[in-house]
N, C-alpha and C positions, 0 to 999 in steps of 0.2 A: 566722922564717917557720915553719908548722907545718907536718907533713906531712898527708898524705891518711889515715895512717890517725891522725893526732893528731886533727883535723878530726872525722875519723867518730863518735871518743867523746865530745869535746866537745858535736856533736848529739846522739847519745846521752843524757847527761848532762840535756843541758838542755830534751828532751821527755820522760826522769822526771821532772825536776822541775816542768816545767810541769803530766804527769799528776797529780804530787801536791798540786800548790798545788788543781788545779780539784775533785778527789777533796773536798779536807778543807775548800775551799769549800762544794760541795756538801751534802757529809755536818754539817758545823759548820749548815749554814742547818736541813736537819730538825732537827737535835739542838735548835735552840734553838727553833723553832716548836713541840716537844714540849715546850717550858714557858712556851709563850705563854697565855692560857688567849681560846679562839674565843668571842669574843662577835662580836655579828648585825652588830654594823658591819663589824668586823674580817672576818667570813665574805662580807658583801655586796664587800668593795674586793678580795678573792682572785679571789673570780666575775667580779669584770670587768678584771682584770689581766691576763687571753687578748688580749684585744679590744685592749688598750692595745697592746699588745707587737704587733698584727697592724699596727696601727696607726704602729708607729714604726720599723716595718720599709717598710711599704708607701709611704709618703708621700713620704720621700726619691726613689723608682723613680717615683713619677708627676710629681714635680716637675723630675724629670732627663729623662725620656722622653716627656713631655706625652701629647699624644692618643690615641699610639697604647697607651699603659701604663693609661692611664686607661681606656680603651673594653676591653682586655682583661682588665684586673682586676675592671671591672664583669662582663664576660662572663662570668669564671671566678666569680663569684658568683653570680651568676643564677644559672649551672648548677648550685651545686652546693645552693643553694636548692633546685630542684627536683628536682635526680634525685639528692642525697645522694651523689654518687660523684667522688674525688678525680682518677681519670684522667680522667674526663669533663670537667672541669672545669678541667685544664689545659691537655689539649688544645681545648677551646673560646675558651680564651686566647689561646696559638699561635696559633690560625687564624684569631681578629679582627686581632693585633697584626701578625701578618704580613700580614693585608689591606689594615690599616690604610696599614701604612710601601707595600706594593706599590702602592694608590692614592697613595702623594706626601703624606700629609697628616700 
């Protein structure tokens, strides 16, 4: 059995090493997109790899939470369509999705 402070470095340990795996991920992906050479395809499928990624985070949440995730994530869009502003935007969310669930639906 290990003690408490054996324990403490082994975490230690193993969130350097986590920090350096994600570091030289990180750094390894610019280093070799600086010898990718950007053609318009290539530049057009970056510009929409945002959207993807919004996309495959978001989906899972409306499929788990149904109506009420759906009617807030539309909210929080709308809003931020219009007034450009991130807090705005999530608290418009909030306050459909907690409508939503306080109506029962």
């Amino acid at each position: 059995m290990t003690t408490p402070s054996e324990a403490g470095w082994a975490v230690a340990v193993a969130i350097l090493v986590m920090a350096a795996a994600t570091y030289a991920m990180r750094a390894g992906g610019f280093w070799l997109m600086g010898h990718v050479p950007l053609t318009a395809r290539l530049r057009r499928m970056l510009e929409a790899l945002p959207g993807s990624v919004v996309v495959a985070v978001v989906l899972p949440i409306v499929v788990r939470d149904g109506l009420a995730a759906l009617l807030a994530i539309a909210a929080a869009g709308a809003v931020m369509l219009v007034r450009r502003n991130d807090l705005a935007a999530v608290l418009a969310g909030m306050a459909v999705a907690a409508a939503v669930r306080a109506a029962g639906l």
